[in-house]
N, C-alpha and C positions, 0 to 999 in steps of 0.2 A: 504493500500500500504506500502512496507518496505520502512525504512524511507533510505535516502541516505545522501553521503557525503554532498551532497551539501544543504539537508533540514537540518542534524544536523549543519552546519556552518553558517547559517543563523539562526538557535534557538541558538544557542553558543552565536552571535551579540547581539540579544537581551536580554537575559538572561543576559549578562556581562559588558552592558550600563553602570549599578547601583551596581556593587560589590566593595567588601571591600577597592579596589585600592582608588576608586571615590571617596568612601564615607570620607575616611583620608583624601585625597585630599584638601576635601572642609569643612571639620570640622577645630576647633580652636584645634589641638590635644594637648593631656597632656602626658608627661611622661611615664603615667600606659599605656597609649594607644599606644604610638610608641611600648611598648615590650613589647606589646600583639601581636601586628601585626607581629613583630620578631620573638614572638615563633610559630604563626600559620603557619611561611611559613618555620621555621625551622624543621617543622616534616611533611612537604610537599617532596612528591619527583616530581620533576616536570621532565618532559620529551616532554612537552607538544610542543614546539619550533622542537625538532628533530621529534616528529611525524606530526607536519603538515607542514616539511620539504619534505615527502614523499607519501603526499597526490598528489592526480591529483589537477590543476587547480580548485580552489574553486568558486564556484557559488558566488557572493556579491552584487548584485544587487540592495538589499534594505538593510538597515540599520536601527537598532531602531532609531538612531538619526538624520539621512539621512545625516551625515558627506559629503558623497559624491557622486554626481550625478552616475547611472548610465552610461551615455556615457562618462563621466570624468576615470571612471573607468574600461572601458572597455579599453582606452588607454595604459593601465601599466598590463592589466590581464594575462597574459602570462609571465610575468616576474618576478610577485612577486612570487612566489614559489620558484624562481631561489633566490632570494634575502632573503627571509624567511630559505632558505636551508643553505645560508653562514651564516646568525644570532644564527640559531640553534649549529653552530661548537665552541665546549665550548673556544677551542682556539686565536678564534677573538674574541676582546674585544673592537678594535675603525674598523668602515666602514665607508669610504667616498664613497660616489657616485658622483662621476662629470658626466658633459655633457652641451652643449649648451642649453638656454633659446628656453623653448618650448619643450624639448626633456621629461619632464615628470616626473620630480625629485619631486618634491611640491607633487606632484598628487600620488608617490610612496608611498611619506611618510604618508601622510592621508591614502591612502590602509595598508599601514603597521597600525597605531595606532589604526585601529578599527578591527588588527587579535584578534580573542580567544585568541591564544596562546600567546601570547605580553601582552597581558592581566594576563593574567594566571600565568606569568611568572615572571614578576616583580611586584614590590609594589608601586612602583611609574613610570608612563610615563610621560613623562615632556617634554613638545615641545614649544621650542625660534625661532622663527623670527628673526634671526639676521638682524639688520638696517646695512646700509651702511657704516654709520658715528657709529663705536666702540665704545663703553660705556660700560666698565667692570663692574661698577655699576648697571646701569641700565639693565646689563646683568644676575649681578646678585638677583635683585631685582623680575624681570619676572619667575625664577626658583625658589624663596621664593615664590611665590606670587602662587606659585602649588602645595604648600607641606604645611600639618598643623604645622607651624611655629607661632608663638603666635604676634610676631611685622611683619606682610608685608610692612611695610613702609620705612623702615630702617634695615638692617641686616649685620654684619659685615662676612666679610671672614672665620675668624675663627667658627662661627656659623652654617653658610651652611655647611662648612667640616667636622663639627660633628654631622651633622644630617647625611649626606647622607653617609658616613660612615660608619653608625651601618647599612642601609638601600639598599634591593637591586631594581636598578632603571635602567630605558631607557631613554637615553637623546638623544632626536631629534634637531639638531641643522639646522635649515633650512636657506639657502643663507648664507654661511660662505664667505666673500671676502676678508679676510686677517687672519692672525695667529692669534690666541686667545690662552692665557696663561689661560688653563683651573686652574694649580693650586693659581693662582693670582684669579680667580674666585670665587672659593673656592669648584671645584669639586674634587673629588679624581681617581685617574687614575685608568680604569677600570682591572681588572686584570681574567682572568681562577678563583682566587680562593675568590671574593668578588660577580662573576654572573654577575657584574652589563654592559652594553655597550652602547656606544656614536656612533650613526649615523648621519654623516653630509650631506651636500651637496652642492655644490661646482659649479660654471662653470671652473675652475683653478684644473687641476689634481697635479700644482704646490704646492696648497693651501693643498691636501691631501697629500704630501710630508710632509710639514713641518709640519702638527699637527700629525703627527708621526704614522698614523692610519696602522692597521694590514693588512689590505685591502683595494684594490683600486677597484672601479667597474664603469667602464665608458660606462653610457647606450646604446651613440650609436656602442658600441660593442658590448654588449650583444643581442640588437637589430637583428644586424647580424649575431651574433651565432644561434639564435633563429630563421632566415630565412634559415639557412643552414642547422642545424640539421635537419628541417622538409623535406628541401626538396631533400635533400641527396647528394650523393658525384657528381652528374649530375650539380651542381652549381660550382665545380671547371673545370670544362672543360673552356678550354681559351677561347670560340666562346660563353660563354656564363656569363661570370664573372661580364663583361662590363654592361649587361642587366641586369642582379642581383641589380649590385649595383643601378643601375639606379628606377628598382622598388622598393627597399629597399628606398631608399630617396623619392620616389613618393609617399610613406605611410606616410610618415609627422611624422614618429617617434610612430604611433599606432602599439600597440604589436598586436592588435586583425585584425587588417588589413595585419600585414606581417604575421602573422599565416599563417590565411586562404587563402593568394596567395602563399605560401610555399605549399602549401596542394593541390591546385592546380594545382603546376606547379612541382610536385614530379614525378621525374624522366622521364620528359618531355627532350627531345634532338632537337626537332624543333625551329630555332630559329623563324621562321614565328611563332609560337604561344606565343615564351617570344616578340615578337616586336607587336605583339597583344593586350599582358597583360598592353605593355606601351603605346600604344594608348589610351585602356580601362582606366587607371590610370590618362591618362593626360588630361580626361574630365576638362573643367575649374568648377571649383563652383557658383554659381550663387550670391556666397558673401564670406566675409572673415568670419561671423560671422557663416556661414554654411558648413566651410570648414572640418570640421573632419565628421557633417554628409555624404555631398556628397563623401571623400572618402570612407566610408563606403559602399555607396552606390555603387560608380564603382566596386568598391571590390566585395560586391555581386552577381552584375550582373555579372563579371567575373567567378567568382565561379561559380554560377547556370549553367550558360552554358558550362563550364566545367563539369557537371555531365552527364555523360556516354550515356544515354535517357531519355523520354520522360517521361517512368514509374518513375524513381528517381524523375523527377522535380516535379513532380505528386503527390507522395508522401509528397516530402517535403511543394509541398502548402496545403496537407492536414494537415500537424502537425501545421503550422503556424495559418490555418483555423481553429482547432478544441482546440488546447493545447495552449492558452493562459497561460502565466508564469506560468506553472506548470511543474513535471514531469510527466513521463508514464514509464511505464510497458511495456517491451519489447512484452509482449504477449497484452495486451490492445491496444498497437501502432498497431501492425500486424493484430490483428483481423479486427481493425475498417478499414485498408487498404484493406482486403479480403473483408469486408460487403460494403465499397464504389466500389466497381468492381477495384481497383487498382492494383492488384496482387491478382491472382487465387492459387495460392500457398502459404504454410507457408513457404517454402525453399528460395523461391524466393523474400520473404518480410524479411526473415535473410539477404540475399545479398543487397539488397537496405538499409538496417538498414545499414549492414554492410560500404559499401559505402559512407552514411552521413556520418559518423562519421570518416571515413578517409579525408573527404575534409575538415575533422572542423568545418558544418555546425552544426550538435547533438552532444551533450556531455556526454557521458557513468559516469554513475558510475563505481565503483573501481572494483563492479565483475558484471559489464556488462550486469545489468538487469536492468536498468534504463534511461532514457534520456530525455533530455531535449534541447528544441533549445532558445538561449539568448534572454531575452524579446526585447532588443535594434535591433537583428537580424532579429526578428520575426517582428518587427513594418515597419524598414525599407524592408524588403523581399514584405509585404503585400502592401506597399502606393507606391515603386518603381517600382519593380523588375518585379514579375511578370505578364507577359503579361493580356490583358485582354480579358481571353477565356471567353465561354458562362456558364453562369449564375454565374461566381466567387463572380459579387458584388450582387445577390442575395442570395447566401449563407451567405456573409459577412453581410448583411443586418439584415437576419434572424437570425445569431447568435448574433450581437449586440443587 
């Protein structure tokens, strides 16, 4: 099978666990070693940030290191390309992301530090935990304590500022709650012509103000850019703006959830079906600790029955049924539809293909010979969603 964007970004992960970043990282490094490391990324050209600024949405499901759950990540999946695309612009050099507790910023930043490209890109990633109670010290001790520096116990100002320096680095500054005098830290101010940038994150768009960052990105806007664009200019009509916003907050801040009801409710002008989608949404959970599953869940079930017929839904229980986390082959997918009596035609298995992947349920590679449905999609589709026609959980049986 040819390999796809989304199999090479997944061997990329693992492949880039344990590279040369890492390995400096957690070595006692010497002198000869820092400008070794110097000359191997000075005869690099890297481009690697602006091209997977222009990929589709990357598959990341698993991780060598398992950084970060699955459903954790499926929360911010729509969005980091968006955020991957501003990092890549050699012109920003500080990015603050504000947004309310819960909206998804922690969860960003871990999707960001295990991209390839972020990888690839710099020589050191370096991610602080900022405590509540400010400790410049101690601030500065945690960013030694990631870089082979010879004393991590004690390092003065002047020190850090002349390592990072020579050195080109990502600094993740997570829960920022007041101003921090990076150059009393002893980081050096990222600039277009040193590579290096600082991304924070903030509930305070105030706090992104005063550390003077190039960019400002506030999730729950992007959020709702992200439900607009998909579901087109049918979202500003005034009879329906009200209801937008309303489903937009009923996602609890999941990108993968306002996706797929943007995808849905594209170019939809009945309000009887947006006052639908918010019934569908306001299912209660059956606990707090199962609240991003059961959105997902409603979500689903909304989707599913938004698809056109009988034959689609059909389909789609067969990819879930048969393609466990993997992809398929546009022709592989179609066949085994034609061989299970699902569609009598190849034309007519283009259009149902075609179909998934407008609602957000399949996810195409870049030239559309490839798809895959989200293993978290495929789990919950199989144990909620779908009805229980005859023989489903014999088949499921059988292939277990």
């Amino acid at each position: 099978m040819q390999p796809t964007v989304l199999d090479k970004n997944l061997k990329q992960i693992t492949e880039a666990s344990n590279q040369h970043w890492s390995k400096a990282a957690s070595s006692q490094g010497t002198e000869p070693e820092i400008m070794q490391i110097q000359e191997m990324h000075a005869k690099s050209h890297y481009s690697a940030l602006e091209q997977a600024a222009v990929l589709s949405e990357m598959s990341l499901e698993a991780t060598a290191q398992n950084v970060i759950s699955s459903s954790r990540l499926m929360k911010v999946y729509h969005i980091l390309s968006k955020i991957m695309r501003r990092i890549g612009n050699s012109n920003i050099s500080r990015i603050g992301i504000c947004g309310e507790a819960g909206v998804g910023k922690t969860t960003l930043l871990e999707a960001l530090k295990i991209q390839p490209a972020i990888r690839d890109e710099f020589q050191f990633v370096i991610w602080v935990t900022v405590p509540k109670i400010l400790n410049l010290t101690e601030l500065r001790l945690e960013i030694a304590r990631q870089l082979p520096l010879s004393d991590k116990k004690s390092i003065y100002r002047e020190t850090l500022l002349s390592f990072l320096k020579r050195v080109k680095f990502f600094l993740i500054l997570d829960g920022v709650h007041e101003f921090i005098d990076l150059n009393t830290v002893g980081i050096p101010k990222p600039t277009p012509e040193n590579g290096c940038k600082i991304v924070l994150t903030t509930r305070s768009g105030q706090i992104c103000d005063r550390m003077l960052v190039d960019l400002k990105i506030n999730l729950e806007d992007l959020l709702w850019q992200l439900f607009c664009e998909n579901v087109d200019e049918i979202v500003y009509s005034s009879n329906l703006q009200m209801l937008a916003r309303k489903i937009v907050d009923s996602c609890c801040y999941h990108s993968h959830a306002i996706f797929l009801m943007s995808k849905a409710l594209k170019d939809e002008s009945d309000v009887d079906v947006w006052n639908n989608a918010i019934e569908t949404m306001n299912m209660q959970p059956a606990s707090p600790e199962q609240e991003l599953e059961h959105i997902m869940v409603n979500v689903l079930k909304f989707s599913y029955h938004r698809l056109p017929d009988d034959t689609t839904r059909r389909c789609l229980k067969n990819c879930a049924l048969y393609f466990e986390n993997q992809e398929i082959a546009r022709e592989s997918l179609i066949d085994n539809w034609i061989s299970d009596d699902l569609t009598d035609m190849y034309q007519k298995g283009q259009k149902v293909l075609e179909t998934l992947v407008n609602a957000g349920l399949l996810e195409s590679s870049e030239d559309g010979h490839i798809f895959k449905l989200h293993e978290t999609d495929r789990c919950l589709l199989l144990e909620h969603v779908f009805p229980s026609v005859e023989g489903l959980f014999l088949m499921r049986k059988n292939i277990n």
